[in-house]
NUSE-54679 format. One record per residue (C-alpha): residue in one letter; x, y, z. Coordinates in steps of 0.5 Angstrom, whole numbers, padded with zeros to 4 digits, always signed. Example, Ala and Ser with C-alpha at 12.3 -4.5 7.8 and 13.67 -1.06 7.14 Angstrom:
2
A+0025-0009+0016
S+0027-0002+0014
! end
This chain:
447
X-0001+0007-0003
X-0009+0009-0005
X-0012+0014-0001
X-0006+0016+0002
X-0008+0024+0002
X-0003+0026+0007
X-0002+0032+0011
X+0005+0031+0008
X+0004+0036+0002
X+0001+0041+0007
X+0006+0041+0012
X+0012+0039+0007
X+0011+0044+0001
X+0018+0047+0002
X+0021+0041+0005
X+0022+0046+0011
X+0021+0040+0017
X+0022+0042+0024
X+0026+0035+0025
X+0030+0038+0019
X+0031+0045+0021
X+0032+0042+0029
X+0037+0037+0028
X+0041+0040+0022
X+0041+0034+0018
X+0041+0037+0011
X+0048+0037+0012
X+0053+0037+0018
X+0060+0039+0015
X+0066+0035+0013
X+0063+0029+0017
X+0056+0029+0013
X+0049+0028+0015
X+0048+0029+0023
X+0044+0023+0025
X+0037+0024+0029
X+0038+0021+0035
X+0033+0015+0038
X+0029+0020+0044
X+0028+0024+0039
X+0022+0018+0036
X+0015+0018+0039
X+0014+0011+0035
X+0015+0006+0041
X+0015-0002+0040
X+0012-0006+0041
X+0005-0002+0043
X+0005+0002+0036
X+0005-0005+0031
X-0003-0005+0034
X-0010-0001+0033
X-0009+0006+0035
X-0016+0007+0037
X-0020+0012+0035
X-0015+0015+0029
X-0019+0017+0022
X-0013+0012+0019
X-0009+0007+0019
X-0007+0002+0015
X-0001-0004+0016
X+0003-0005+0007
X+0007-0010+0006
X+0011-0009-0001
X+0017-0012-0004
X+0021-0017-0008
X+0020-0024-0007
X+0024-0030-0011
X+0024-0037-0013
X+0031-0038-0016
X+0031-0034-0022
X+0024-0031-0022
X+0023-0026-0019
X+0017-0023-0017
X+0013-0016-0013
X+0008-0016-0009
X+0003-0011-0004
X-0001-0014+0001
X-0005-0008+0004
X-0011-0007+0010
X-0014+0000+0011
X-0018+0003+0015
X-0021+0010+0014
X-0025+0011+0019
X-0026+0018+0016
X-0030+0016+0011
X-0033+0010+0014
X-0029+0005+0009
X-0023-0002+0011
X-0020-0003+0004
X-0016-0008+0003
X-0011-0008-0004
X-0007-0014-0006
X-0003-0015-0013
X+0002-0019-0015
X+0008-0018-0021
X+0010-0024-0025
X+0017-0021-0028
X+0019-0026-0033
X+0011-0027-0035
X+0010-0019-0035
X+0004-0020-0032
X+0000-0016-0026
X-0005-0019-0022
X-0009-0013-0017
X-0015-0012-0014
X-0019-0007-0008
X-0024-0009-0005
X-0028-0005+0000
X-0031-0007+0006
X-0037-0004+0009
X-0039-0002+0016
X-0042-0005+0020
X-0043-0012+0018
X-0037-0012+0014
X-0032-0007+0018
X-0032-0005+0025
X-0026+0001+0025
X-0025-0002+0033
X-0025-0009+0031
X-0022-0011+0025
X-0015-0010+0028
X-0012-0012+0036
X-0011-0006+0040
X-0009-0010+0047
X-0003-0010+0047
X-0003-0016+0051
X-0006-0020+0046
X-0003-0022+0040
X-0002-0017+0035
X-0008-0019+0029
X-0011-0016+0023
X-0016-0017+0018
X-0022-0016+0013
X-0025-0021+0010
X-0027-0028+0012
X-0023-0033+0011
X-0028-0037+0012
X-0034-0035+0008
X-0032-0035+0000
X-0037-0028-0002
X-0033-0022+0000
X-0034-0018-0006
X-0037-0017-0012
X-0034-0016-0019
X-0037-0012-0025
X-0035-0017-0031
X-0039-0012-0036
X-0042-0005-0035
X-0048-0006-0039
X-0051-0001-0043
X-0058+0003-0042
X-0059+0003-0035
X-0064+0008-0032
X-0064+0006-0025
X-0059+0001-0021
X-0061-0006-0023
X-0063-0011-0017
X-0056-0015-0015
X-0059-0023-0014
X-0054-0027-0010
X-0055-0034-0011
X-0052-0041-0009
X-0046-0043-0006
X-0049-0046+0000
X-0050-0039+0004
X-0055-0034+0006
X-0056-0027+0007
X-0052-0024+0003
X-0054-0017+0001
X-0052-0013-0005
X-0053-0006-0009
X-0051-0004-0016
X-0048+0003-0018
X-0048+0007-0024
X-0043+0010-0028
X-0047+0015-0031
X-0047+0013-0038
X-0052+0008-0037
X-0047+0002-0034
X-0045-0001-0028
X-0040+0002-0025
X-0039-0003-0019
X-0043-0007-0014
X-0043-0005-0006
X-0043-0011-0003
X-0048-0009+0004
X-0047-0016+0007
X-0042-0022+0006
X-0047-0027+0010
X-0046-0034+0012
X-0044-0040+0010
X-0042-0039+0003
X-0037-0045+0002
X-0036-0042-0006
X-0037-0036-0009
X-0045-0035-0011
X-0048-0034-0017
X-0049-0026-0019
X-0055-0024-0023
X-0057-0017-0025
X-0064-0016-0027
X-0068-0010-0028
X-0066-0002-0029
X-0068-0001-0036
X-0062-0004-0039
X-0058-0010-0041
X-0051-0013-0041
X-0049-0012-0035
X-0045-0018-0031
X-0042-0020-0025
X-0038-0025-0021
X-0038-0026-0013
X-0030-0027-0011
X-0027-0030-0004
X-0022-0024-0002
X-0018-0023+0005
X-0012-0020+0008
X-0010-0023+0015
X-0003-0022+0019
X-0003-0024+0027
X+0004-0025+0030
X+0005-0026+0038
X+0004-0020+0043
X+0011-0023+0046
X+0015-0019+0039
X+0010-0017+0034
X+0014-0015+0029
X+0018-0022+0028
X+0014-0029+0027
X+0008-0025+0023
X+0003-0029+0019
X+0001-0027+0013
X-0005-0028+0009
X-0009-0026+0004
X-0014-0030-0002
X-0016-0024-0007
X-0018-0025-0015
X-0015-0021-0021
X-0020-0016-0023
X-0018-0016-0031
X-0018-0024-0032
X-0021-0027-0026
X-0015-0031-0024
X-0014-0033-0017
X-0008-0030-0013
X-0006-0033-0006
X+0000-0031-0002
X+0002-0035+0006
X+0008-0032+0008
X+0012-0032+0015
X+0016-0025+0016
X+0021-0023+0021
X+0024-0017+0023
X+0032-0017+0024
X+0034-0011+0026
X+0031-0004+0028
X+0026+0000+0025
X+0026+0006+0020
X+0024+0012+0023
X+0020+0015+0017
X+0022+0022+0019
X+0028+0020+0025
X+0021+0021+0030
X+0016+0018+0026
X+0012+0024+0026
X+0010+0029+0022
X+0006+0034+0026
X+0000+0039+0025
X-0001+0045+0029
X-0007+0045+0032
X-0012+0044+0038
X-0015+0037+0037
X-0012+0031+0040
X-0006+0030+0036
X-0008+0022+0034
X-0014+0027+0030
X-0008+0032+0027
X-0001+0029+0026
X+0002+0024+0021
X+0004+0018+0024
X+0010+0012+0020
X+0015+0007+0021
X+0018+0002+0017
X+0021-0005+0018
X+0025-0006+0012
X+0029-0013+0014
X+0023-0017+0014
X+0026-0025+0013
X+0021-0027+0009
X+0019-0036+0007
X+0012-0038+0004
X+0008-0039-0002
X+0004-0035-0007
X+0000-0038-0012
X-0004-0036-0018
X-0010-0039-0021
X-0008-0045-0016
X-0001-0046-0018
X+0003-0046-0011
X+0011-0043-0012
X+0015-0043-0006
X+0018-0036-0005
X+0023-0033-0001
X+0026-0026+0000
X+0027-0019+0004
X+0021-0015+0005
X+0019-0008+0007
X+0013-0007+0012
X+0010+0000+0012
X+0005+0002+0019
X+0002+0009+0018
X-0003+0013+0022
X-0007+0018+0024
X-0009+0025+0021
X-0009+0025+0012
X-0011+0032+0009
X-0017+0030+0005
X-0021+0029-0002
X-0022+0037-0002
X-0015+0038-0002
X-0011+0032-0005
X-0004+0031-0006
X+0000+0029-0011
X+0007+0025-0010
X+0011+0019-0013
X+0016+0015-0007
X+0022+0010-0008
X+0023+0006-0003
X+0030+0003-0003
X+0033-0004+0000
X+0041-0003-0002
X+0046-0009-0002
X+0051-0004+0003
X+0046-0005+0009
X+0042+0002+0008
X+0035+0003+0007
X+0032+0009+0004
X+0025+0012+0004
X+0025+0019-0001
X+0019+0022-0003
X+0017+0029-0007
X+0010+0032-0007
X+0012+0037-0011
X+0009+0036-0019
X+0012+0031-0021
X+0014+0032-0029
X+0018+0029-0034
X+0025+0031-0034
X+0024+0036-0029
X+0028+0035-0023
X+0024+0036-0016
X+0026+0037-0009
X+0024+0032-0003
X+0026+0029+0002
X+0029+0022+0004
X+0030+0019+0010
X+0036+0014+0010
X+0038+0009+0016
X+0045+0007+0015
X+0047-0001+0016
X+0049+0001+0023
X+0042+0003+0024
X+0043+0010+0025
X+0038+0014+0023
X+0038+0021+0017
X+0033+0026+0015
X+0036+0029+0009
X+0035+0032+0002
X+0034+0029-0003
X+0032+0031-0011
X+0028+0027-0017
X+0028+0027-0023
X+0023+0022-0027
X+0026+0021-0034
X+0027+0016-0040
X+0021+0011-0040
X+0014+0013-0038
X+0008+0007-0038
X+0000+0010-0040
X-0006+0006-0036
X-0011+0004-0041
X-0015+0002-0036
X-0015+0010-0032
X-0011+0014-0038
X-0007+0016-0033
X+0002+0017-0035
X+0006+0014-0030
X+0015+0014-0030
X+0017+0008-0031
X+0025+0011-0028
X+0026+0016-0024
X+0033+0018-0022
X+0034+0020-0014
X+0040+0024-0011
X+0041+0025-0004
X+0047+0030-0004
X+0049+0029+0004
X+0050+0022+0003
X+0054+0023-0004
X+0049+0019-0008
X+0046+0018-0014
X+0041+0013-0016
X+0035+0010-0022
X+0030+0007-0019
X+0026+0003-0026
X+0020-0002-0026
X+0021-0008-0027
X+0015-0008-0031
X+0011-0002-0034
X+0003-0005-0032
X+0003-0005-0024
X-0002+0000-0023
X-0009+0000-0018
X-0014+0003-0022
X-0019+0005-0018
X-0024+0011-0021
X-0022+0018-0018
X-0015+0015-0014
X-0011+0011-0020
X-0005+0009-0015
X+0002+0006-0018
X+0005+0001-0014
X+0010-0003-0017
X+0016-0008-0016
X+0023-0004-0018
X+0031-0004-0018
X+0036+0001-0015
X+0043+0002-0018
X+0048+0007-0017
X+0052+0010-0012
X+0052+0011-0005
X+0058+0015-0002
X+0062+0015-0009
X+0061+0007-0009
X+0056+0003-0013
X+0051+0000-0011
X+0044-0003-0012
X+0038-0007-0009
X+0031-0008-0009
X+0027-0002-0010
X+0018+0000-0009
X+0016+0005-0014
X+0009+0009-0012
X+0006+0014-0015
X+0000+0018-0014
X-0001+0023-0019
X-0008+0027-0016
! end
């Protein structure tokens, strides 16, 4: 997901992990793959589900497949905090398959009147399991620039008015061309019962605008189990049309957690704590889920099982971005498969990476896998940026080939300088010489 510059392409550039190399899972004779045994995870829960003071990042991602009969939709609902860079984000996007429409927003949230980094999730283990940013409360969240303008000498002055509250407080930046590039929204204030009206004025120059939006992510579950009985909210408005996007879901783990990597950890060498300097990543990947979504008011009960990614710790840095493309499958055999390259991806090109695999029984595989984007490709209009829409996926310890393909070619977070694909897929092929499919996530982050 966006920003996610991880310390996976230095420590991974030859696909030489110290799991791999310790526990021979690259093969293990006739019988296959050697299974990473379960003391070998540093993940503990229910503890780790919570806040990891102190850690540069960390951030809780929904994603996945949602239905309501025939139609079918993908989501993300993602809550970030990079404490490094002194920035909580969160991302929602939301993909109607039968309409090929995608709804997406990021919205930043700002120290210290916005987003405290040891306070905007639970990390008492004792009390509820909770995360959020934003208000649900207060309907300014953020501001979003519906027309850059032309002109602009010096940033113009953000006036906020109406809606019922006060003290909100504002900043303009420039895209250097002579437009507005975004609006830092410095204090949400209180009170805003709606979204205020925006008005630039000033700078030199003309034609900018801009609308107030009311955005939010929530997720509590008890602290008895936190991975089962979560509730999850969140309130966001599509960037390019300006349609509300709301989702109110309820998601329960059956089953045990995937192990990113069989320990859960990719480590660093050095002399900094270890929160300072390695990567850590599990999944819950059988998430029973029951709820609601709507657009622009329009409420669509839905159901489906979802995948949830909890990552923290140490993640590289701008000086030294990484590129990679990642397919998370959910395969009607019971296997779940998180297989990802960080290698230059390139059309037709067959990159090596690595996978881990649980098996229905919940046993647990890292192993090698290739990728080789192929067939459709999809352009951003909006970043320029080329993305695969197909991405053929070989596990050779597990015998098994299969194509990862978007449901639909928009689904892109088109930040400035950190464009993100992330996008709702279907898996098919074959899986110990037998067919399958299922429901699959395709990412890409292409530096």
């Amino acid at each position: 997901m966006l920003l996610r510059r991880s310390v996976l392409g230095a420590a991974s550039a030859a696909f030489t992990s110290p799991v791999l190399l310790l526990a021979g899972c690259g093969g293990g004779g006739d019988d296959g793959p050697t299974p990473i045994p379960a003391s070998a995870s540093v993940i503990r829960l229910p503890g780790d589900q919570y806040l990891h003071l102190g850690t540069p990042t960390e951030w809780w991602w929904h994603t996945g497949t949602l239905r309501a009969g025939s139609r079918v939709f993908g989501f993300e609902i993602n809550a970030a905090s990079f404490r490094k860079d002194g920035v909580g984000f969160t991302q929602v996007s939301l993909t109607d398959v039968a309409n090929n429409r995608h709804y997406q927003a990021t919205v930043p949230y700002l120290p210290p009147l916005q987003y405290d980094p040891d306070r905007w999730a639970q990390p008492d283990t004792t009390k509820d399991w909770s995360v959020q940013l934003g208000n649900p409360a207060n309907a300014l969240s953020a501001i979003q620039v519906t027309s850059a303008g032309s002109g602009y000498t010096s940033a113009p002055k953000v006036e906020i008015t109406g809606g019922g509250g006060i003290l909100a407080l504002a900043e303009a930046v420039l895209d250097g061309k002579g437009g507005v590039a975004t609006i830092v929204v410095l204090s949400a204030g209180v009170g805003f019962t709606a979204p205020p009206t925006v008005t630039l004025s000033g700078g030199g120059g003309s034609g900018a605008t801009a609308r107030a939006i009311h955005s939010y992510v929530t997720m509590q579950a008890p602290a008895s189990d936190p991975t089962r009985n979560m509730a999850i909210k969140a309130l966001t408005v599509d960037e390019a049309t300006g349609t509300s996007i709301g989702f109110d879901l309820a998601m329960s783990q059956n089953g045990p957690p995937l192990i990113v990597w069989g320990t859960g950890v990719k480590e660093v060498p050095g002399t900094a704590p270890a929160l300072l300097r390695n990567n850590y990543y599990y999944s819950l990947t059988h998430l029973q889920t029951t709820g609601s979504v709507s657009i622009g008011g329009a409420t669509t009960a839905v159901s489906g099982v979802t995948w949830m990614d909890h990552e923290y710790g140490a993640f590289g840095s701008a000086e030294n971005p990484v590129k990679w493309i990642l397919q998370a499958m959910q395969l009607d055999n019971g296997a779940r498969v998180h297989s990802y390259t960080v290698l230059e991806p390139v059309l037709n090109q067959r990159s090596r990476g690595e996978a881990t695999v649980m098996l229905a029984d919940g046993s647990i595989y890292l192993v090698e896998s290739f990728v080789t984007p192929f067939g459709r490709t999809w352009t951003s209009p909006q970043s320029g940026r080329t993305f695969f829409m197909q991405l053929k996926v070989e596990i050779p310890g597990f015998d098994a080939t299969i194509v990862v393909e978007s449901l639909v070619d928009s689904q892109e977070f088109p930040v400035a300088g950190g464009p993100v694909y992330e996008g709702v897929a279907s898996a098919n092929g074959t899986f110990r010489g037998s067919a399958v499919s299922g429901t699959a996530w395709n990412e890409q982050a292409l530096g």
